[in-house]
N, C-alpha and C positions, 0 to 999 in steps of 0.2 A: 462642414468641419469634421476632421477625422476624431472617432472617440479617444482619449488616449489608452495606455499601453498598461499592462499591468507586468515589471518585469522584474524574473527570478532566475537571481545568477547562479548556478550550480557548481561547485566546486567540490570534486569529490574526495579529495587530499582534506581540505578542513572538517570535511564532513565523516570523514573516516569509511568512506564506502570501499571495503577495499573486497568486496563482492561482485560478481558479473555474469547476469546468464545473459551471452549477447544474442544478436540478431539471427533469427532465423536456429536458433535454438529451442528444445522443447527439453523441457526438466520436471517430472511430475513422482509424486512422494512422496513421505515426513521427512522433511526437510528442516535443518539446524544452522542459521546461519552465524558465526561468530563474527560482528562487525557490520558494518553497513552492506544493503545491496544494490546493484542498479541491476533492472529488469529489462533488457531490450528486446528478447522474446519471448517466450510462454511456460508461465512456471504453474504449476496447482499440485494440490494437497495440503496436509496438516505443516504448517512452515512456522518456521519462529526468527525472526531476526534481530540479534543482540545489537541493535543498532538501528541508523535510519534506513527507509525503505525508497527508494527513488524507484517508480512506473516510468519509464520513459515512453514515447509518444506512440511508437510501434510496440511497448512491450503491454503483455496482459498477464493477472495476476486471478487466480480463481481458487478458491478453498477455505478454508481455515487459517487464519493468517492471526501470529501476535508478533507485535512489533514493539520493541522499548522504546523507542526514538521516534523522532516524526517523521510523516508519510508524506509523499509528492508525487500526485499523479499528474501524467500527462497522458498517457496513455486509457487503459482499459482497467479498469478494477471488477471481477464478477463477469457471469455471461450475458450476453442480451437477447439470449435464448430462451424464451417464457416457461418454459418446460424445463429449463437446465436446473441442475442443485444448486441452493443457495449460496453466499459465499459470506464471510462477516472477517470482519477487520477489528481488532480491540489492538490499540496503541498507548502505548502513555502519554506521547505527543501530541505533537498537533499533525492535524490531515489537514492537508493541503491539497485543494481539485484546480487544477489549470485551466485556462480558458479551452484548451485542446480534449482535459480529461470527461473521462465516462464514469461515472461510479451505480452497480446496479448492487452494488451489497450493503449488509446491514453494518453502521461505524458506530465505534463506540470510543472516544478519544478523550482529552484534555480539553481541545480547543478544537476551531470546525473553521476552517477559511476557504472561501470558494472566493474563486475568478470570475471576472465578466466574461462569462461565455461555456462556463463549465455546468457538466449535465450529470448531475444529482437525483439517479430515478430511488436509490433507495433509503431504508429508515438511517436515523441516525440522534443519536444520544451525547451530548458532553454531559462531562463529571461537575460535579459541584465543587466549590474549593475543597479540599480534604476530603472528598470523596476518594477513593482508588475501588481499580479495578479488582477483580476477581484474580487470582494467583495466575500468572500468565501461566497455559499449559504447556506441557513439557514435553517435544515430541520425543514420542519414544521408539527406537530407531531398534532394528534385529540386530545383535551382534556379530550376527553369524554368518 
């Protein structure tokens, strides 16, 4: 008997992701994103996204990461490099690891949902009702 399915429909219009570093793209910096993002290929540094964050399956995400909205990995969160810098996610939402996703970073969320089949090597922390997080920080970018 096949297990069943855990499935999530992605729609990026409801979801307001109107962000995209796509495939086979590399994007590294303090990074500001206004509104949702989808990650198809490889973002790091200090990033902040006014909205939800969608990993997609080939994308990976490494650094410093605050996210207002919820998080959907299918892809890579963090390195799997044992010697790499750590990477930490604080969200207000919920994180969501897919059956496809990796996560090697430190989460700090609302809510914590993992898939049958999703790999969870690093720490992770939900909030208590009324608890919030620390002041999301502010990347601060050179104007110049």
């Amino acid at each position: 008997m096949k297990a069943p399915q855990d499935i999530l429909t992605f729609d990026p219009v409801a979801l307001n992701v109107v962000n995209r570093v796509a495939p086979g793209c590399q994007l590294h910096g303090a990074l500001h994103f206004a509104g949702g993002l989808l990650v198809q290929g490889d973002l790091k540094g200090d990033i902040r996204v006014d909205g939800r964050l969608v990993v997609w399956t080939e994308g990976r995400v490494r650094g410093q990461i605050c996210a207002t909205g919820d998080v959907f990995v299918f892809g890579q969160l963090g390195d799997l490099a044992p010697d790499a810098p750590p990477t930490t996610l604080e969200s207000y939402g919920m994180v969501c690891i897919a059956q496809t996703g990796v996560s090697t970073a430190t989460l700090v969320a609302r809510r914590l949902q993992l898939y049958d089949g999703a790999d969870l090597r690093g720490t992770f922390k939900t909030l208590r009702r009324g608890q919030t997080l620390p002041v999301l920080r502010q990347v601060v970018t050179d104007p110049a």
